[in-house]
Residue frames as a rotation matrix with the C-alpha (Angstrom) as fourth column:
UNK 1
-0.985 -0.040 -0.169 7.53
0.143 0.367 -0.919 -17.31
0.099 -0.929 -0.356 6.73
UNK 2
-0.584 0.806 0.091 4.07
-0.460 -0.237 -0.856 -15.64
-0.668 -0.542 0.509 6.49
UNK 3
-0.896 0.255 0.364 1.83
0.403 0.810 0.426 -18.56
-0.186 0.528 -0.828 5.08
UNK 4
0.220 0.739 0.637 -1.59
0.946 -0.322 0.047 -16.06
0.240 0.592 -0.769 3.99
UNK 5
0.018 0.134 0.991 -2.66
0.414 -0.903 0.115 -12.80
0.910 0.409 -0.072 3.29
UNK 6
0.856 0.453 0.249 -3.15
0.031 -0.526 0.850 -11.53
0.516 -0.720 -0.464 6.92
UNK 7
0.556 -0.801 -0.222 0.13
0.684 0.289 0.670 -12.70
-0.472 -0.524 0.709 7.95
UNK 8
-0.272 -0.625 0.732 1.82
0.961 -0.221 0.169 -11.25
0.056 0.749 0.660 5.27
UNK 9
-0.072 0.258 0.964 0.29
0.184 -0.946 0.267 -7.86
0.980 0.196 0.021 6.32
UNK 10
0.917 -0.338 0.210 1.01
-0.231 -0.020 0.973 -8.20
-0.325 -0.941 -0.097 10.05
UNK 11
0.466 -0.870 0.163 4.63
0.856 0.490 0.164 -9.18
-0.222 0.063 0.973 8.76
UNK 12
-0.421 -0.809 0.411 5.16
0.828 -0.528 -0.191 -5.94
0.371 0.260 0.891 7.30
UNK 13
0.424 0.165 0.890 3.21
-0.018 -0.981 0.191 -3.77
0.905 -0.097 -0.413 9.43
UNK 14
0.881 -0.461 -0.106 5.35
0.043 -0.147 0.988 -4.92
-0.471 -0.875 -0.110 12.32
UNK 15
0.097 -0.749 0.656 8.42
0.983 0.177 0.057 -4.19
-0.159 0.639 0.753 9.72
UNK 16
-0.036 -0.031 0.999 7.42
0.304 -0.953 -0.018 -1.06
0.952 0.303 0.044 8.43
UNK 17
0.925 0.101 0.366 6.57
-0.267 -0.514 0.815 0.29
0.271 -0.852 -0.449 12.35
UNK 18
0.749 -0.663 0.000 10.35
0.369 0.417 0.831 -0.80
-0.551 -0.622 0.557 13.12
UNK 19
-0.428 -0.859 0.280 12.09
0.902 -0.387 0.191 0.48
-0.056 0.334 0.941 10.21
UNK 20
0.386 0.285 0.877 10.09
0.269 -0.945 0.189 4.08
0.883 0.163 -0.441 9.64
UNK 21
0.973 -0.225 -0.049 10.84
-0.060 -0.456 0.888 4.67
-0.222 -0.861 -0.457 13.49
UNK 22
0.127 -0.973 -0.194 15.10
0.531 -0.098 0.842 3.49
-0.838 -0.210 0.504 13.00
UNK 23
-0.343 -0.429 0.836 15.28
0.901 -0.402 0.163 5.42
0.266 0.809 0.525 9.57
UNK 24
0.686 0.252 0.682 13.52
-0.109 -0.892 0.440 8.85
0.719 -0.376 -0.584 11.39
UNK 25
0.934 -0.348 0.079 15.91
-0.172 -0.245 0.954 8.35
-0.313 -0.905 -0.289 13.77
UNK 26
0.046 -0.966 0.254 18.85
0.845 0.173 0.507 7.70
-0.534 0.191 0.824 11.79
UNK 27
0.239 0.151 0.959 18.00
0.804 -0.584 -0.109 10.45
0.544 0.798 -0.261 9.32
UNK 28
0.884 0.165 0.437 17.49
-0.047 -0.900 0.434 13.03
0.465 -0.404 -0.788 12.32
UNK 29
0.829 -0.557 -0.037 20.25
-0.164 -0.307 0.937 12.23
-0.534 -0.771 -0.347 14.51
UNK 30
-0.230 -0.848 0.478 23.20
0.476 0.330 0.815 10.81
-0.849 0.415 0.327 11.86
UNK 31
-0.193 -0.098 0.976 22.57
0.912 -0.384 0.142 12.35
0.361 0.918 0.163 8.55
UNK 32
0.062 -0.044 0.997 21.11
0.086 -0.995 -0.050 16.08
0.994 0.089 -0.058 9.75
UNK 33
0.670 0.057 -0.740 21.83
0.742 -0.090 0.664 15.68
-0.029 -0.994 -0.102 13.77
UNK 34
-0.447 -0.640 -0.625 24.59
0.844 -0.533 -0.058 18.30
-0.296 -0.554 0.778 13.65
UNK 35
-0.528 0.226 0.818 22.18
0.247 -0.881 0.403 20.74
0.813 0.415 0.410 11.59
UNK 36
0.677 0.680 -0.281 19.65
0.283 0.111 0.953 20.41
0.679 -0.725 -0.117 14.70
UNK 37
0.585 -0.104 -0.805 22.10
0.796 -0.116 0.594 20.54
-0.156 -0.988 0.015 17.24
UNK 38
-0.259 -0.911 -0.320 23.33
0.957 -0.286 0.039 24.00
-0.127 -0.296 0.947 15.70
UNK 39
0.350 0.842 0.411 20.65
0.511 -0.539 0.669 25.75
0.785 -0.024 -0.619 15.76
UNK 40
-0.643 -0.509 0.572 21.47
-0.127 -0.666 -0.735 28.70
0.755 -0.545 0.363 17.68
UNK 41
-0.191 0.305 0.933 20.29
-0.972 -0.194 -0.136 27.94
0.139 -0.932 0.334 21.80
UNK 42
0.511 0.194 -0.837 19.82
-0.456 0.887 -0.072 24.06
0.729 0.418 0.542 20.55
UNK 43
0.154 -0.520 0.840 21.00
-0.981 0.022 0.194 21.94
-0.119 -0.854 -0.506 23.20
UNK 44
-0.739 -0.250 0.626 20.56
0.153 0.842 0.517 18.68
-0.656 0.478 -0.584 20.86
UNK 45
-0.971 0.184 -0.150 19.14
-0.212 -0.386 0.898 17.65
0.107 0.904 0.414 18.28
UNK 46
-0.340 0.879 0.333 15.54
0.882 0.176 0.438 17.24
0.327 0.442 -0.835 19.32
UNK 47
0.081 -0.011 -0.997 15.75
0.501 -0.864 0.050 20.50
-0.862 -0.503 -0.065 21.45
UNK 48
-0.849 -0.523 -0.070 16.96
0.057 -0.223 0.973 21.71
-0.525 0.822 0.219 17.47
UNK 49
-0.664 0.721 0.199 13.85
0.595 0.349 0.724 20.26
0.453 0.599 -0.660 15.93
UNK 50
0.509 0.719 -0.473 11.54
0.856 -0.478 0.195 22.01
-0.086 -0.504 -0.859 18.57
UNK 51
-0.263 -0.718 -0.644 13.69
0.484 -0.676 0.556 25.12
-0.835 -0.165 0.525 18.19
UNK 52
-0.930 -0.368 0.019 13.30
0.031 -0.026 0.999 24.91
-0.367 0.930 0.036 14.60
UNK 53
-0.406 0.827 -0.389 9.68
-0.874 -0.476 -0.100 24.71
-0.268 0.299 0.916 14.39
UNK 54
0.505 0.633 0.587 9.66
-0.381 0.774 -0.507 21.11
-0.775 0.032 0.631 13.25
UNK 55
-0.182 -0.298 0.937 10.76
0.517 0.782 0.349 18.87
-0.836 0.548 0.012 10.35
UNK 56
-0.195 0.450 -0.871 10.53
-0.683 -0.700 -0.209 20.76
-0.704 0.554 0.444 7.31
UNK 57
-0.812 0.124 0.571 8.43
0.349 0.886 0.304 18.46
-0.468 0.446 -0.763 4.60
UNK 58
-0.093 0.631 0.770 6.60
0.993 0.000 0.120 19.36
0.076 0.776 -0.626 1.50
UNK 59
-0.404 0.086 0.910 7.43
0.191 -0.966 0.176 22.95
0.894 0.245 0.374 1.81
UNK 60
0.662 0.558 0.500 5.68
-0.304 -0.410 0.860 22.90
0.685 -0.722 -0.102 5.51
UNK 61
-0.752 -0.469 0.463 7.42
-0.593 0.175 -0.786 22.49
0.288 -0.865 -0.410 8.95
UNK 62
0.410 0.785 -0.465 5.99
-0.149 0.561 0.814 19.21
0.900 -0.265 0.347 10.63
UNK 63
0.119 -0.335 0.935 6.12
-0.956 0.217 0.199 17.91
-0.270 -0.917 -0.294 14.31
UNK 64
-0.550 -0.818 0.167 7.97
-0.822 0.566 0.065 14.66
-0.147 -0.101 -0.984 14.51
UNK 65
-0.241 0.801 0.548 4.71
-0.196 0.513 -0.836 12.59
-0.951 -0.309 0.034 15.19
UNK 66
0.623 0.733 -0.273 3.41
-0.198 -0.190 -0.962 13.72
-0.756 0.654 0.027 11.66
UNK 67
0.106 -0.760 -0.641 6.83
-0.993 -0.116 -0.026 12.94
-0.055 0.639 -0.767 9.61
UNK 68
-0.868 -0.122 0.481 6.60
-0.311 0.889 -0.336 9.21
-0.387 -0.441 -0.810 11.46
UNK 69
-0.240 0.464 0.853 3.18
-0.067 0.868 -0.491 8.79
-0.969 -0.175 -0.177 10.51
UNK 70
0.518 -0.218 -0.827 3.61
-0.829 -0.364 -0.424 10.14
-0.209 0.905 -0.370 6.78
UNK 71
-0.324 -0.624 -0.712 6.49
-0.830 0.548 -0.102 7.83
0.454 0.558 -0.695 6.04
UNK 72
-0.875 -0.088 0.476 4.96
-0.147 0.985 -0.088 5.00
-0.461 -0.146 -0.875 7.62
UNK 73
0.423 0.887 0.184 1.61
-0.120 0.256 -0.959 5.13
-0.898 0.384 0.215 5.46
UNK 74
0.358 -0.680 -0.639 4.14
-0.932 -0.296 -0.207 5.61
-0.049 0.670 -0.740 2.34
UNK 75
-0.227 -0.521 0.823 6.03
-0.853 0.514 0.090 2.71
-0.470 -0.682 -0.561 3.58
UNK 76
-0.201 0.522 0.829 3.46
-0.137 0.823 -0.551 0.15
-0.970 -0.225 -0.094 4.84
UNK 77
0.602 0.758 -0.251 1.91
-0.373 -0.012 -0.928 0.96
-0.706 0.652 0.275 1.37
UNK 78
0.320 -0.629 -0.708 4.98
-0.858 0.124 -0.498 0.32
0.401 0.767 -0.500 -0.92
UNK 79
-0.604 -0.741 0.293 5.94
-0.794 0.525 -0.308 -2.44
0.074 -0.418 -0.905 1.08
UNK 80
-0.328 0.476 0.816 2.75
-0.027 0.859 -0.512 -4.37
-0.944 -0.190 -0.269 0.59
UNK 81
0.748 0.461 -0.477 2.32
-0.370 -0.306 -0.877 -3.20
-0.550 0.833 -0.059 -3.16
UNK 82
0.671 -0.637 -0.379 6.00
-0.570 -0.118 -0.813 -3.95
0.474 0.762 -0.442 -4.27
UNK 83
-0.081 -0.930 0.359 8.20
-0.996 0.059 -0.071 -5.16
0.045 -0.363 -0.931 -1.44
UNK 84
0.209 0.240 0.948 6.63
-0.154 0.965 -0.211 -8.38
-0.966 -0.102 0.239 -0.27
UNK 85
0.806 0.513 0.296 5.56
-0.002 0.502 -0.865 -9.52
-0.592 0.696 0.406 -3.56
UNK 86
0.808 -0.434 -0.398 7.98
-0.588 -0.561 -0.582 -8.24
0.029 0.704 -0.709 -5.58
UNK 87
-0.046 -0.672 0.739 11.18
-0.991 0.125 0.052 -9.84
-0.127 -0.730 -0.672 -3.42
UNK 88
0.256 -0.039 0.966 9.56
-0.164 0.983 0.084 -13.27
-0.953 -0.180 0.246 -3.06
UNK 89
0.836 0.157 0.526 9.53
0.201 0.804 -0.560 -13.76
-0.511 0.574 0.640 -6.38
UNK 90
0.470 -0.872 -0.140 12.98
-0.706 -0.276 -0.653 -12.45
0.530 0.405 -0.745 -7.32
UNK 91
-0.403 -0.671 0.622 14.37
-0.842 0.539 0.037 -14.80
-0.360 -0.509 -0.782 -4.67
UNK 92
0.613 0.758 0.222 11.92
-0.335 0.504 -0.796 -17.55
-0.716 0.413 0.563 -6.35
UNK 93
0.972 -0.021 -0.235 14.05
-0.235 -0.182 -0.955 -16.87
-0.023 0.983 -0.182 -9.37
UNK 94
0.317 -0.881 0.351 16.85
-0.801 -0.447 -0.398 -17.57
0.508 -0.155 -0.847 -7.54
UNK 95
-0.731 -0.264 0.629 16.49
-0.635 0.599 -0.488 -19.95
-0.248 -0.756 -0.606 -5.03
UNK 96
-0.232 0.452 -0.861 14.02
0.041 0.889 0.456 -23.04
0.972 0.071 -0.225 -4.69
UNK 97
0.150 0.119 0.981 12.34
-0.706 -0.682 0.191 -22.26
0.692 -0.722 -0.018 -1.73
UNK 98
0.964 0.266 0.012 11.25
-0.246 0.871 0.426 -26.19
0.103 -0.414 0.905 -0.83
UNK 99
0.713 -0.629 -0.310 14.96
0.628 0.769 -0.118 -27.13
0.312 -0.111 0.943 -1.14
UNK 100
-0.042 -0.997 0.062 16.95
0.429 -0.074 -0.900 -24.20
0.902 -0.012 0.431 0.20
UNK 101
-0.571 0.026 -0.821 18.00
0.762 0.389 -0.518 -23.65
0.306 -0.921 -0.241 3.31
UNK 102
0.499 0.865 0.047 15.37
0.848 -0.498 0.182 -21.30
0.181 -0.051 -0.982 5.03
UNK 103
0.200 -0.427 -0.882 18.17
0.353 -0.808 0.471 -19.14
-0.914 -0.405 -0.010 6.45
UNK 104
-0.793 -0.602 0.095 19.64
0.329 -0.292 0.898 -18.31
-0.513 0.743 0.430 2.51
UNK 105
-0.221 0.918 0.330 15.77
0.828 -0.003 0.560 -18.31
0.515 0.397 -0.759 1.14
UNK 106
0.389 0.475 -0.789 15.43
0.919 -0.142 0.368 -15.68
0.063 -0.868 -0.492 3.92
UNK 107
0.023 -0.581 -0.813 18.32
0.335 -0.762 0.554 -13.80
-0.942 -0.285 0.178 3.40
UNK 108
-0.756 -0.111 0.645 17.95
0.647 0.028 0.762 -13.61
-0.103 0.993 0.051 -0.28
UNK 109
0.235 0.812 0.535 14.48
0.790 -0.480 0.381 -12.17
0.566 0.333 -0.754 -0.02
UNK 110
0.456 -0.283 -0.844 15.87
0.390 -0.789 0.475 -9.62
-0.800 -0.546 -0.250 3.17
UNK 111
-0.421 -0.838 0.348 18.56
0.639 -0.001 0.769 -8.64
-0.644 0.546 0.536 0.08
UNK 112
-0.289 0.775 0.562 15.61
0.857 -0.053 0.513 -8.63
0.427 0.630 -0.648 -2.82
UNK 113
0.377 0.872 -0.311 13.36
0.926 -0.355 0.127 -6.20
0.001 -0.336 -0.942 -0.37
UNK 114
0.378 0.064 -0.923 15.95
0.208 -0.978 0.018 -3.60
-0.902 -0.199 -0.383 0.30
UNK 115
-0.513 -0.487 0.707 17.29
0.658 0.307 0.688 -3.79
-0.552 0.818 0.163 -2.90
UNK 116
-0.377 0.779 0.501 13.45
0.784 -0.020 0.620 -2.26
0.493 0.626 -0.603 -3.88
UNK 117
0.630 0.692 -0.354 12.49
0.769 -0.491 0.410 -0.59
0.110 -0.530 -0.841 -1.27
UNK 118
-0.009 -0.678 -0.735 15.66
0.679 -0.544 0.493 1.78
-0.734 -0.494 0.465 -0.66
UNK 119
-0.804 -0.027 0.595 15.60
0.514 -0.533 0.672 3.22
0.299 0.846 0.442 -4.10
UNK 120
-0.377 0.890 0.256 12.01
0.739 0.123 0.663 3.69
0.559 0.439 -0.704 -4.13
UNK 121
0.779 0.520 -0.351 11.68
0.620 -0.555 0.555 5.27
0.094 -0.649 -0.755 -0.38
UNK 122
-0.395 -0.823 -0.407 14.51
0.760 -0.542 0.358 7.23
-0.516 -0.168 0.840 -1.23
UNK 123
-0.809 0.202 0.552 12.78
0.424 -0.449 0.786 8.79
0.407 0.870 0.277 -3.94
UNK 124
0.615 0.788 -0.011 9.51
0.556 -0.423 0.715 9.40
0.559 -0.446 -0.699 -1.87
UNK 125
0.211 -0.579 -0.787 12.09
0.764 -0.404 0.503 10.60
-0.609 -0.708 0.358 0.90
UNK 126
-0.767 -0.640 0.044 13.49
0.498 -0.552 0.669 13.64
-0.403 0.535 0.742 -2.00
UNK 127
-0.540 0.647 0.538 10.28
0.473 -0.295 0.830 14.48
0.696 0.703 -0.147 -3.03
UNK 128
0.663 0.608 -0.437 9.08
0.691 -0.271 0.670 14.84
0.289 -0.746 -0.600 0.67
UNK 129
0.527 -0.662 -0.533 12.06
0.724 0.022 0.690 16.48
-0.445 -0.749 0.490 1.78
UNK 130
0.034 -0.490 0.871 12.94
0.923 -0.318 -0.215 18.83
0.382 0.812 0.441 -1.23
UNK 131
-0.521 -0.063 -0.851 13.60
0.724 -0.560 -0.402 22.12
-0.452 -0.826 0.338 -0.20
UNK 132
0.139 0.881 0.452 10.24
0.990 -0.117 -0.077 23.82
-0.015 0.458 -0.889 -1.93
UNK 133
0.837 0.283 -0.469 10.95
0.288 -0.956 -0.062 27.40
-0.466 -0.084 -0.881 -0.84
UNK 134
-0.457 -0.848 -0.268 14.29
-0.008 -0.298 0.955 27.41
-0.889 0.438 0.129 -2.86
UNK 135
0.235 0.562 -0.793 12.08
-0.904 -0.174 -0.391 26.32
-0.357 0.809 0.467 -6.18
UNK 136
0.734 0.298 0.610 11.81
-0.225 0.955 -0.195 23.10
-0.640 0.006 0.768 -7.95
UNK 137
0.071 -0.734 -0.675 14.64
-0.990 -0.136 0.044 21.55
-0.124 0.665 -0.737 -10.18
UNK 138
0.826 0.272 -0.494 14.43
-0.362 0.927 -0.094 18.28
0.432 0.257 0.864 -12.02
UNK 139
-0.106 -0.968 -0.229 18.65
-0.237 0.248 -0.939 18.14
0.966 -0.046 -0.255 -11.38
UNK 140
-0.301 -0.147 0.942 18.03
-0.914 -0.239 -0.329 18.99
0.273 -0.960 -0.062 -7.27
UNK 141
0.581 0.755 0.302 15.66
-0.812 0.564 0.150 16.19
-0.057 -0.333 0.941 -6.86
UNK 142
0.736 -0.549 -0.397 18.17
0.181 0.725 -0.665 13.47
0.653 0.417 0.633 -8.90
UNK 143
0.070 -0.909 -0.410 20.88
0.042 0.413 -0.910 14.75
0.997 0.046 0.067 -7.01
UNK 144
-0.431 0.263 0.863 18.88
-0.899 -0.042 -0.436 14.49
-0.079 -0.964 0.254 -3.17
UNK 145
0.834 0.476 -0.280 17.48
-0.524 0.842 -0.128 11.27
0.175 0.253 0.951 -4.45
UNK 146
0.789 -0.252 -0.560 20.98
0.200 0.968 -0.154 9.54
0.581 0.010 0.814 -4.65
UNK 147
-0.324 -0.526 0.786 22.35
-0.653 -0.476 -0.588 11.25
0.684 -0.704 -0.190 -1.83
UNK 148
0.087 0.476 0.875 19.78
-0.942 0.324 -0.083 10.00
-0.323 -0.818 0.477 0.54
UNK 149
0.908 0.279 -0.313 20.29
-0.337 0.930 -0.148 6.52
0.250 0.240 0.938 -1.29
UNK 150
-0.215 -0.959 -0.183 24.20
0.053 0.176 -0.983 6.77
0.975 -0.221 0.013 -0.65
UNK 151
-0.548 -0.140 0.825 23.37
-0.800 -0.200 -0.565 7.38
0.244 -0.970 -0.003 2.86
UNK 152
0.219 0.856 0.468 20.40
-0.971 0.238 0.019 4.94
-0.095 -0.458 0.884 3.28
UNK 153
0.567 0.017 -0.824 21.65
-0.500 0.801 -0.328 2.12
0.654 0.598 0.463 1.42
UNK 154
-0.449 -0.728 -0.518 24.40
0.205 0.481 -0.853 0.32
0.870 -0.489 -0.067 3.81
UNK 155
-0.725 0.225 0.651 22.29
-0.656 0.063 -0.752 1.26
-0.210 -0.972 0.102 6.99
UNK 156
0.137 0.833 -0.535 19.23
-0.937 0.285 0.204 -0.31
0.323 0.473 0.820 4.83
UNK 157
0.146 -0.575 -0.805 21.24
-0.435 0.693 -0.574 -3.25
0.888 0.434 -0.149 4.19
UNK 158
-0.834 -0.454 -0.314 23.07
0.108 0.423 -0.900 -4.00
0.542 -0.784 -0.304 7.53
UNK 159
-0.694 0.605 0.390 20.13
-0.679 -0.370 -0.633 -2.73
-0.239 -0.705 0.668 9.82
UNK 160
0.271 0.871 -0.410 17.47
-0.962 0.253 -0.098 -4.94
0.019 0.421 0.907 7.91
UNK 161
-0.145 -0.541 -0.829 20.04
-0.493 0.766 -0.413 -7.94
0.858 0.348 -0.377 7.48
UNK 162
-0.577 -0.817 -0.007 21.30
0.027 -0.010 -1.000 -7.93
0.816 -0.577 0.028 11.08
UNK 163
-0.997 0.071 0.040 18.66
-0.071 -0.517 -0.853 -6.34
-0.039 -0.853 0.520 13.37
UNK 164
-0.549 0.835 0.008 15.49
-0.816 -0.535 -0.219 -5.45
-0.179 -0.127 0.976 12.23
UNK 165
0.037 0.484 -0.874 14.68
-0.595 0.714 0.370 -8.94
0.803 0.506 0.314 10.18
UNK 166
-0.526 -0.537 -0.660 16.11
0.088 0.737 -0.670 -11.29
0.846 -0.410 -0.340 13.09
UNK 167
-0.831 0.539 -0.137 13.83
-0.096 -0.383 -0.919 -9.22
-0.547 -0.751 0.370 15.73
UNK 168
-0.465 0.793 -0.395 10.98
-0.862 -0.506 -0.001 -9.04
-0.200 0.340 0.919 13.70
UNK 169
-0.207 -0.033 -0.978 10.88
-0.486 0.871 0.074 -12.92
0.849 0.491 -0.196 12.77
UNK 170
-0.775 0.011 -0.632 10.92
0.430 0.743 -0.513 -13.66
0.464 -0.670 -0.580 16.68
UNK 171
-0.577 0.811 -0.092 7.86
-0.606 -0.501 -0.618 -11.43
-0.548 -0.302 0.780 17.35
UNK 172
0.058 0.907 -0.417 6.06
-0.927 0.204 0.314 -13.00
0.370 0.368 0.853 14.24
UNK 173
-0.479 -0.148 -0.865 7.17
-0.110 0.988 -0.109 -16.40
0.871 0.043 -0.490 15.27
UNK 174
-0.929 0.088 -0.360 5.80
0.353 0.508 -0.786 -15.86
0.114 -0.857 -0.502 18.89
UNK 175
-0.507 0.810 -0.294 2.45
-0.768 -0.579 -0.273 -14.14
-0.392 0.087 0.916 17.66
UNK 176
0.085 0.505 -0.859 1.85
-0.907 0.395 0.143 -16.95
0.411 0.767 0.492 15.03
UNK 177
-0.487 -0.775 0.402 3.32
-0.872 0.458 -0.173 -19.58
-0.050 -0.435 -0.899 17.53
UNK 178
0.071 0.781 0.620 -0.02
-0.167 0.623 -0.764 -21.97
-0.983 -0.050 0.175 17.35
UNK 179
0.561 0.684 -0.466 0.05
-0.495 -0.174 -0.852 -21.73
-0.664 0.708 0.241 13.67
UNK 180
0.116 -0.718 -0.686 3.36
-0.938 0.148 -0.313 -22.64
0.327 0.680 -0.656 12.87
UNK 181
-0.464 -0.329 0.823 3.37
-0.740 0.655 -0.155 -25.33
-0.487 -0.681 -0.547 15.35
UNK 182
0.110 0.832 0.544 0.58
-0.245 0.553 -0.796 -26.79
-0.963 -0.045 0.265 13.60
UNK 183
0.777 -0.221 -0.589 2.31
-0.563 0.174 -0.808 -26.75
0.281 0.960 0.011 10.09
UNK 184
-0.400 -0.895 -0.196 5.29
-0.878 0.436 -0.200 -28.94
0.264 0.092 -0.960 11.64
């Protein structure tokens, strides 16, 4: 859909600023929301997090703000280094863009992206997230790496399919709305 370089980087920094915010919020409240809300006096789980000192990441306790804007520089970056690019031309390899339909050409590359990108920001995710003050282990890391991918994958997937791509497409479409008009 995005037809140059600027587009294509407004495409995925209004992506990446939609999925870093639903994956910090799925992570905290569905994968560790009952550790948070059992913090002893915790009354949920951000009452947990402030309880708790913060987010614990790279061996330091962070405030929420700083965990959001971490994984979205991470992200944005891997997502304009590997996802875009990377995707189109796997669906390329697949599909014929000129002759298939845009919705399958679409979903193919939505497929392609998390396909890349889950692994990958799983792996940043385990490295950020390791628990440093226990000590390092090559095994711990491999086997918090494909946790968080069992967990991430199928929200990745359905959330990106379903929601995030389908919302994000009608923002760029009504941002770019002159431009596209003018390619039909």
């Amino acid at each position: 859909m995005p037809r140059n370089q600027f587009q294509r980087m407004i495409f995925a920094l209004l992506t990446v600023i939609v999925t870093v915010h639903a994956y910090v919020f799925y992570s905290l409240y569905v994968v560790n929301g009952n550790y948070f809300a059992s913090i002893d006096g915790a009354t949920g789980v951000l009452n947990g997090i402030h309880l708790n000192g913060g987010i614990m990441m790279f061996g330091h306790l962070l405030p929420i703000w700083a965990v959001i804007l971490i994984e979205f520089c991470f992200a944005y970056l891997l997502e304009c280094v590997m996802g875009s690019p990377c995707s189109f031309k796997l669906a390329c390899k697949v599909f014929e863009p000129q002759t298939t339909h845009p919705v399958l050409f679409e979903t193919t590359i939505i497929c392609a992206t998390v396909g890349l990108m889950c692994p990958a920001m799983s792996l940043i995710a385990a490295i950020m997230y390791y628990p440093y003050y226990t000590g390092f282990h090559i095994f711990t890391l491999l086997a918090n790496w494909l946790k968080l991918l069992c967990y991430n994958l199928p929200f990745a997937f359905l959330s990106q399919l379903f929601f995030i791509q389908p919302f994000i497409r009608t923002v760029f479409k009504i941002l770019f709305r002159k431009d596209i008009k003018s390619r039909c």
